[in-house]
N, C-alpha and C positions, 0 to 999 in steps of 0.2 A: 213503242212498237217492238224493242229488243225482248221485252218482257212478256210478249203475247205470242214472240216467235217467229214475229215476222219479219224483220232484218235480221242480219245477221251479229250486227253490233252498230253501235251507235256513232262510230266513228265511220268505218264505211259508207255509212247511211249520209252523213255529211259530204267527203270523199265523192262522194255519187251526183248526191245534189248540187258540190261545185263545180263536179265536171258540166251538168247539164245547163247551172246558168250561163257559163263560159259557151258552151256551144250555141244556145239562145243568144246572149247579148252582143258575142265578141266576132260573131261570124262575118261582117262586112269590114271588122277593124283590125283584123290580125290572124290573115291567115295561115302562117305557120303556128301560132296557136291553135289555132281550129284544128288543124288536122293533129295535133301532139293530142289535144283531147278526144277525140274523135279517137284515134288508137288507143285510148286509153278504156272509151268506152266499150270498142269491141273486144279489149282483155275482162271486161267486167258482163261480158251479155251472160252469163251464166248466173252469175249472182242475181242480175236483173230479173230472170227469168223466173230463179227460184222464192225470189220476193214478189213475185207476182201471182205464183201460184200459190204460197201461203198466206196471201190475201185473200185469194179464192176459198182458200181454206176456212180461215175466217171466217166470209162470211157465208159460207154454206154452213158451218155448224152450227152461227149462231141463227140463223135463218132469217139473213137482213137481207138476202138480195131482194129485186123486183121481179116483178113479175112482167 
């Protein structure tokens, strides 16, 4: 995905993904955990956002959405 432009790099893109299974898995088991990732995720909603729209990007040029 680094290669098509859509993350930003492949370590972030990791980074991102551990934060999110931490807040899935760990949420009834530790919650000062939870909330250290949880701020973590609200320093990264930007990056989130811009991976989301170069997804859209994606696939509107290659013309895979649905209809």
């Amino acid at each position: 995905m680094e290669k098509l432009n859509i993350i930003p790099s492949t370590e972030k893109y990791l980074e991102l993904r551990k934060l999110r299974n931490v807040i899935v898995h760990e949420y009834e088991l530790n919650q000062l955990l939870l909330v250290e990732e949880l701020n973590k995720l609200i320093e990264n909603v930007s990056i989130l956002l811009d991976i989301y729209e170069n997804i859209l990007k994606f696939i509107y040029q290659r013309n895979l959405f649905l209809e």
